[in-house]
BASEGU-724809 format. One record per residue: x, y, z of N, C-alpha, C, O in turn; residue number from 1. Coordinates in steps of 0.2 Angstrom, whole numbers. Example, Ala and Ser with C-alpha at 12.3 -4.5 7.8 and 13.67 -1.06 7.14 Angstrom:
BEGIN
nc1  nc2  nc3  cac1  cac2  cac3  cc1  cc2  cc3  oc1  oc2  oc3  resi
66  -28  39  62  -22  39  66  -16  39  71  -17  42  1;
64  -11  35  68  -5  36  64  0  39  67  6  40  2;
***
This chain:
BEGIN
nc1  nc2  nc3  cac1  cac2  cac3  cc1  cc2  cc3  oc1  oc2  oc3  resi
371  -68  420  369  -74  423  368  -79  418  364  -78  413  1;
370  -85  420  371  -91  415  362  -96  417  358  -95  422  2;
362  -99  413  356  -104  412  357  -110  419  353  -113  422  3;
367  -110  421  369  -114  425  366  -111  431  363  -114  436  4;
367  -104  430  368  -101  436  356  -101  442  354  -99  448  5;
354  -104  437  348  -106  439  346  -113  441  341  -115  444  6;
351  -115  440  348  -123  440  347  -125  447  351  -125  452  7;
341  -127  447  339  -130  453  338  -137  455  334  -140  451  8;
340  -140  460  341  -147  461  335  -151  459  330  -148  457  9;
335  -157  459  329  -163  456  332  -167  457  338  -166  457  10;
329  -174  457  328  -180  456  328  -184  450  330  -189  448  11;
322  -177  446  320  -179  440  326  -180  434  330  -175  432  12;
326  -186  430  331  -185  426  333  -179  422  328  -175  422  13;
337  -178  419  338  -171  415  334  -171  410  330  -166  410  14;
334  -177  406  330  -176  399  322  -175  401  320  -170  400  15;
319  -180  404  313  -179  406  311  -173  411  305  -172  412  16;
316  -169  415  312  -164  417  312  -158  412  308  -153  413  17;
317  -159  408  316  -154  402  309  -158  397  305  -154  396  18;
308  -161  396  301  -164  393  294  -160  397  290  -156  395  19;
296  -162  405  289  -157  408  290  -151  409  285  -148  409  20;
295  -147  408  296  -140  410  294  -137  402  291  -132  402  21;
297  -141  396  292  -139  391  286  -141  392  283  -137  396  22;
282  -146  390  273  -147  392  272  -141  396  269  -136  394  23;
274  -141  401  271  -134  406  272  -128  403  267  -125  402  24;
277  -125  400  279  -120  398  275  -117  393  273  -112  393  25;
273  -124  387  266  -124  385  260  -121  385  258  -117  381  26;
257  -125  391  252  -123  396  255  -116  398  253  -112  394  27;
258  -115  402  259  -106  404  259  -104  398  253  -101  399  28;
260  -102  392  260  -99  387  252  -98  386  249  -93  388  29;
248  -106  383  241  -104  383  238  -101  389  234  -97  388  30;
241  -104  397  237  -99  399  235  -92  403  231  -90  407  31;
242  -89  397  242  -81  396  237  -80  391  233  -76  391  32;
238  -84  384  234  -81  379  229  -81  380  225  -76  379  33;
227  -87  384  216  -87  386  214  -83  391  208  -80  392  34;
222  -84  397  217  -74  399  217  -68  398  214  -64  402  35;
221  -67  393  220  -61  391  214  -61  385  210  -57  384  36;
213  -65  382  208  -67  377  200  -66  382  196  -62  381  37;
201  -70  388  194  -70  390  194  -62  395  189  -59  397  38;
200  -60  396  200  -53  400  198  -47  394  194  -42  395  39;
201  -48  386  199  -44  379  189  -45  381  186  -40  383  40;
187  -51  381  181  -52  379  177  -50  385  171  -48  384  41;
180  -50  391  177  -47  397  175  -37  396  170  -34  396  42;
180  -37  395  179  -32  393  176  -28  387  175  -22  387  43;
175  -34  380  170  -29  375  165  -34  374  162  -35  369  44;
162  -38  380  156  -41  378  149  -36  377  146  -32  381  45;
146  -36  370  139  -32  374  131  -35  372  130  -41  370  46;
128  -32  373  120  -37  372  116  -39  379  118  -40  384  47;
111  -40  378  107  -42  382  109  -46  391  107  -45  396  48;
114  -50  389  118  -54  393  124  -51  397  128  -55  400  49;
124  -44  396  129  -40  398  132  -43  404  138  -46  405  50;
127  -41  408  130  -44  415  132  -47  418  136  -47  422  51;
129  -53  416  129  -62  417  140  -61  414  146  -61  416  52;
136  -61  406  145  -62  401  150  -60  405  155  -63  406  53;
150  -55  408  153  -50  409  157  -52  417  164  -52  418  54;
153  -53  422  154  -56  428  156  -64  428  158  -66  433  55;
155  -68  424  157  -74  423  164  -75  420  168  -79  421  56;
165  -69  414  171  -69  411  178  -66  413  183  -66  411  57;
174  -63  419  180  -60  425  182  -61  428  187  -58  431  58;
177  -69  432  180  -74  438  183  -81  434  187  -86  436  59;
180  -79  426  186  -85  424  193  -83  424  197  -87  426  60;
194  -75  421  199  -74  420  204  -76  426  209  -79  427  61;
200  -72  431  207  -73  436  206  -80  441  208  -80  447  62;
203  -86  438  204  -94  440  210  -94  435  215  -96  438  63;
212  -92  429  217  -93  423  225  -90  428  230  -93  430  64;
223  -83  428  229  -80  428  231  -82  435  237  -81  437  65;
226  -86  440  228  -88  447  233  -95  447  236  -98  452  66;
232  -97  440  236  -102  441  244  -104  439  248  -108  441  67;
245  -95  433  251  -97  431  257  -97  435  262  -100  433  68;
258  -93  442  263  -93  447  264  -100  447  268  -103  444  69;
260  -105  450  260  -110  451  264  -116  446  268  -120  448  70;
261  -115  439  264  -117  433  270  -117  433  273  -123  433  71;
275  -109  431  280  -107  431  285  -110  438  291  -110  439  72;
283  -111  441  285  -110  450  286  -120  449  291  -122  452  73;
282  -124  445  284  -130  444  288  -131  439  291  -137  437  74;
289  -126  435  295  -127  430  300  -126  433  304  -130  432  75;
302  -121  437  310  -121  441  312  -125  446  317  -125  448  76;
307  -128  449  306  -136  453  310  -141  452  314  -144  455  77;
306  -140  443  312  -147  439  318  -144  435  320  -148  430  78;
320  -139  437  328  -138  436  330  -133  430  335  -132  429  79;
322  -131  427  323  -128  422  321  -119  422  322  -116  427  80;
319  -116  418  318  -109  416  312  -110  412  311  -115  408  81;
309  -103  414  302  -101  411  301  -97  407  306  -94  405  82;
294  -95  404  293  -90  400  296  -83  402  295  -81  408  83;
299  -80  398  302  -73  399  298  -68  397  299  -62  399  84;
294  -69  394  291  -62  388  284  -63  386  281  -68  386  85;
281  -56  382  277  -57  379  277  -63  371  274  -68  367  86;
283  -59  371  286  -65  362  289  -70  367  283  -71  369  87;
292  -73  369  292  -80  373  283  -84  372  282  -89  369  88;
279  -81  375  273  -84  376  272  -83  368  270  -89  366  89;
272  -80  363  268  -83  357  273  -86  354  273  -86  347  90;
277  -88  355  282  -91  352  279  -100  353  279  -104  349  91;
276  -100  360  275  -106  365  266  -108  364  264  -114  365  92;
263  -103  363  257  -103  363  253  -108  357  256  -109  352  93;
245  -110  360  242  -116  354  237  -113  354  234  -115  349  94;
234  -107  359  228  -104  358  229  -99  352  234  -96  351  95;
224  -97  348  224  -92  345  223  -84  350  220  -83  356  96;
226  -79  347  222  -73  350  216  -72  345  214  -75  340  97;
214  -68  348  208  -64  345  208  -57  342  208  -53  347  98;
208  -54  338  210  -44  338  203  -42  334  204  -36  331  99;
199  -44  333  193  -42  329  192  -36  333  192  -36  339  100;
190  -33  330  187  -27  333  178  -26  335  175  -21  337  101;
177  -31  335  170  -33  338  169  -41  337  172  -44  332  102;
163  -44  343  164  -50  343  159  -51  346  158  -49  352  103;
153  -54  342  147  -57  344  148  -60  354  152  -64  356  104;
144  -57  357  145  -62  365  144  -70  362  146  -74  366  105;
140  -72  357  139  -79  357  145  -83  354  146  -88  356  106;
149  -80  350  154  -81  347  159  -81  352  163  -86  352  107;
159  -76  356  164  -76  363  164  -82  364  169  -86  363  108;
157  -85  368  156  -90  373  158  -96  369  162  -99  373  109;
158  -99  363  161  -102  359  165  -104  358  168  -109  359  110;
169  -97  357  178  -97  355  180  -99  363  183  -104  364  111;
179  -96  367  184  -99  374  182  -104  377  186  -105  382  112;
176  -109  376  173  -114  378  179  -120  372  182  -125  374  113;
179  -118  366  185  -121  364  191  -121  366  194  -126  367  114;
195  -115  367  200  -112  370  202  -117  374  208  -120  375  115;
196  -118  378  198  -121  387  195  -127  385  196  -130  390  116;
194  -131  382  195  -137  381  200  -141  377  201  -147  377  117;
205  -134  371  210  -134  368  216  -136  376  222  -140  375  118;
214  -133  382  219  -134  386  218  -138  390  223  -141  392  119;
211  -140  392  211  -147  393  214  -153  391  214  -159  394  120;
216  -152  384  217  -157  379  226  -157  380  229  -162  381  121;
230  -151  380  236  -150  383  239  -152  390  244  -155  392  122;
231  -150  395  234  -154  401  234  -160  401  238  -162  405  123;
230  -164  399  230  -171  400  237  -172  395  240  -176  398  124;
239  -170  391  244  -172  386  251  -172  391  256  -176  390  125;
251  -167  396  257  -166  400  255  -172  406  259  -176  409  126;
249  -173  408  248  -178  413  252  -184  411  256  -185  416  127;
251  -187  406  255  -190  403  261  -191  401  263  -196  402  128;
266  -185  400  274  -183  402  276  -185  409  281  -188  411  129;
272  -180  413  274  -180  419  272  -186  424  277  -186  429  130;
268  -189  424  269  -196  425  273  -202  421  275  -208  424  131;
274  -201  415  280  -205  414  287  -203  417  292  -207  416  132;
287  -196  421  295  -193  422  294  -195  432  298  -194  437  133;
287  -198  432  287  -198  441  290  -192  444  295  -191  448  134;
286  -185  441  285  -179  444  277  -179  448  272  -177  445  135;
276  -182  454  270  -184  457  267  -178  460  261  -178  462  136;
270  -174  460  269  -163  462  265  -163  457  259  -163  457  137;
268  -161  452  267  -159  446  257  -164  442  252  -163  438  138;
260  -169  445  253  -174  443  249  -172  443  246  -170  439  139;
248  -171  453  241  -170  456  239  -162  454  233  -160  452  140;
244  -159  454  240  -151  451  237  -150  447  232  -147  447  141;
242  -154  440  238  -155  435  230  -157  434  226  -155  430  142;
230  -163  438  220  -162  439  216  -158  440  212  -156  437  143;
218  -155  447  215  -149  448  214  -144  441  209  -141  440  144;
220  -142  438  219  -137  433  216  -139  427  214  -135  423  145;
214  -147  425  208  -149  422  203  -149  425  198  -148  421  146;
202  -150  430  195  -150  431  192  -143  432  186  -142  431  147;
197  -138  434  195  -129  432  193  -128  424  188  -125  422  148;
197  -130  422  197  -129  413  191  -132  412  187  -129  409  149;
189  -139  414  183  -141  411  176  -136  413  171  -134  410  150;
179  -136  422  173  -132  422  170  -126  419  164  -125  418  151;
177  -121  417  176  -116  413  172  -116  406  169  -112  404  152;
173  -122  404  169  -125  396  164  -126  398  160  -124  394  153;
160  -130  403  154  -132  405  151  -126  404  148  -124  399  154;
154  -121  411  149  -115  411  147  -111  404  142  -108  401  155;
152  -113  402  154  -106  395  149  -110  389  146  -106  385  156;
147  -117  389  143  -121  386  136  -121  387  132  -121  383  157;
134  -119  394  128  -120  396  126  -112  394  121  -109  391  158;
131  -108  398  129  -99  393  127  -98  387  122  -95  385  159;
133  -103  382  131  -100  376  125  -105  372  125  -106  366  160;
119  -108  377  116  -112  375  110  -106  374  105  -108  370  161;
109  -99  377  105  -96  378  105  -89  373  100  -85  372  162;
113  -89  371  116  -84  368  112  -82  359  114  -78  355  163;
***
C-alpha cells in the first residue's frame, strides 16, 4: 500500500495540511514520550508523598495517553499519515526521556511540570499553524489540550511546592 493509497479528502491546501499534520505529529510524538515518562515515574516514585505522587501521576498519565487517538485521527483528516513506531516517535519527539535508574519524587514533579509546559509551548506553536491553514477542528481541540497540559504543570507546580 502506497502513501496515495491513504489519502484522504480535505479542503485544506496540500502544503499547509502537511505543515499541520507535522505540528501534530510533533505533539503525538511528545505526547508518548511524556506518558511514558510520567507513567516510568508513576511507577518508581517513592518517599513520604507516595500516594498523593503516585495517584496524581496516574490520572495525569492517562489525560496524555487519552488524547493521542484523537491527535493521530486529525492528522489523517488532513490528508496525511502518522506516527508508525516507537523509532518514528523519537525521531519526532522534543521531550527528553528519562532512564535514570532512581529519581528524587521532587525532581520528578519538576522534570514533568517542565515537560508539560514544554508542550504547552508546542501547542500554541501548532495553534498558530493551524489557524493560518483555516483547520477550525483542529483549532478548537488544541485549546482544550493546553488548558489540560497547563493544568497538569499547575498541579505538578503546587506538588512540588511541598516536595
Amino acid at each position: 500500500m502506497t502513501d496515495e493509497a491513504l489519502k484522504t479528502p480535505t479542503d485544506i491546501k496540500s502544503n499547509a495540511a502537511k505543515t499541520v499534520a507535522e505540528a501534530l505529529n510533533g505533539i503525538l510524538a511528545d505526547s508518548f514520550a511524556l506518558y511514558l515518562k510520567t507513567k516510568n515515574f508513576h511507577w518508581h516514585v517513592s518517599g513520604p508523598h507516595f500516594r498523593d505522587y503516585h495517584l496524581m501521576l496516574d490520572d495525569q498519565a492517562a489525560q496524555i495517553i487519552g488524547t493521542t487517538d484523537a491527535i493521530a485521527e486529525r492528522v489523517r483528516k488532513t490528508g496525511n499519515t502518522t506516527l508508525r513506531s516507537i523509532g518514528d516517535i523519537s525521531r519526532h519527539q522534543s521531550i527528553h526521556d528519562n532512564n535514570e535508574d532512581f529519581v528524587p519524587a521532587a525532581r520528578m514533579l519538576i522534570e514533568l511540570r517542565e515537560d508539560n509546559l514544554k508542550l504547552v509551548e508546542k501547542l500554541r506553536e501548532a495553534k498558530d499553524i493551524v489557524d493560518e491553514a483555516k483547520d477550525n477542528a483542529t483549532s478548537g481541540i488544541l485549546d482544550d489540550w493546553t488548558d489540560q497540559a497547563e493544568e497538569r504543570a499547575w498541579f505538578l507546580f503546587e506538588a512540588s511546592r511541598n516536595a
